[in-house]
N, C-alpha and C positions, 0 to 999 in steps of 0.2 A: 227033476224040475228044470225050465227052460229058463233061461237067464231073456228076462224081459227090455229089450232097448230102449229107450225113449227116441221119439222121432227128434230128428234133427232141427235146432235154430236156424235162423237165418245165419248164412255162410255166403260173405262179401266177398268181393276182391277190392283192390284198392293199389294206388300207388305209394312206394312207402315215403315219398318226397311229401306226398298231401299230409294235411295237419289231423290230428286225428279229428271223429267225430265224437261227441258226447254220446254216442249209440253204439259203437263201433264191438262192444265186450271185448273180448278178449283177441288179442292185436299179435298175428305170430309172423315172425320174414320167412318166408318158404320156398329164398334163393341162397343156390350154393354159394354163393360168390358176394361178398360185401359189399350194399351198394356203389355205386361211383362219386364221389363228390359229396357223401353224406356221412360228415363228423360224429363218430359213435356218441358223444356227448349230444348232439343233436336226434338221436333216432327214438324215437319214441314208438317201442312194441314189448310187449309181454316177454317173449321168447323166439327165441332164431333156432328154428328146425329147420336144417340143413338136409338134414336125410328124406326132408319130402319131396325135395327138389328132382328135374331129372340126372339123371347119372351125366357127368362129364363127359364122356362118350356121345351119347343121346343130346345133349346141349349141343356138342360141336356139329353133331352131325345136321340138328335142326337149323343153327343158326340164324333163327327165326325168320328164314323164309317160307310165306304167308301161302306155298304153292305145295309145301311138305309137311302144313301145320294138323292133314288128315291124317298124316302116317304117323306123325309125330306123337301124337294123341292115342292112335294105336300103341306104340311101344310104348309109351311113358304108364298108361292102364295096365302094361304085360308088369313090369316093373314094379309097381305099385300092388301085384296082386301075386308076386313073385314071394311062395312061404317062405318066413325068417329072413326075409329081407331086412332091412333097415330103414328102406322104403314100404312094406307093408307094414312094419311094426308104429311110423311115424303116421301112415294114415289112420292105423286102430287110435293111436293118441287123439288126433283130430278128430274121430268121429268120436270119440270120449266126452270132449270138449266141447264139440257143437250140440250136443246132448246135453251139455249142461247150461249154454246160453250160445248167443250170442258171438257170433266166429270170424274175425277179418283178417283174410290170408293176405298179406304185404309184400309186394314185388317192386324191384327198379324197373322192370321189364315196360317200354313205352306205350307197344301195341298190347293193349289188351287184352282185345277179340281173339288174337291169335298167342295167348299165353300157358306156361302150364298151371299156372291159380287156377284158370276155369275148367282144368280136367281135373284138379284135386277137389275144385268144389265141387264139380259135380259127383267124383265117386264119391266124397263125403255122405252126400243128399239122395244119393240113388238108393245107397245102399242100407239104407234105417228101413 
């Protein structure tokens, strides 16, 4: 017998600075690194999975310029789909989760268009 998925909820991105939404479900940080400027007393998310982030490596090398954000998207899906990772083990959780409602990936990260949230949401949502 085939273990049946359910399709995917809605899978946000968001800055983790903004206040939450009353819609938001389940609120997780999906950056290696602790925000800047933002008092752990003040942070308001579910859970900080670190391990869905890119690898330190792959961060320094992006350094979020907006000119290597093609390549970057490339490694970060190699990563991400890399067996017994801790990075693929962190996206099966999130696609768990967005399975069961509602998913807002939480980032310091400024530019969003050019972030890794929106590679994580999308292999989330690809892959149901």
């Amino acid at each position: 017998m085939t273990k049946k998925t359910m399709p995917p909820h809605e899978v946000r991105v968001r800055r983790v600075y903004e206040p939450p939404g009353p819609d938001d479900g389940t609120r997780l940080l999906v950056d290696r690194l602790w925000p800047r400027g933002l008092a752990k007393t003040d942070a308001v998310f579910d859970d900080w999975l670190k391990e869905a982030a890119p690898s330190a490596e792959l961060r320094k090398w992006y350094g979020h310029d907006p000119g290597r954000y093609a390549a970057f998207a490339d490694r970060y899906r190699a990563e991400l789909a890399e067996p017994g990772s801790s990075a693929a083990d962190a996206l099966e959780r999130l696609r768990t989760l967005a399975a069961e409602g509602t998913l807002t990936l939480l980032t310091a990260t400024k530019d969003l268009e050019h972030s890794h949230p929106l590679v994580l949401a999308a292999e989330i949502t690809e892959s149901a």
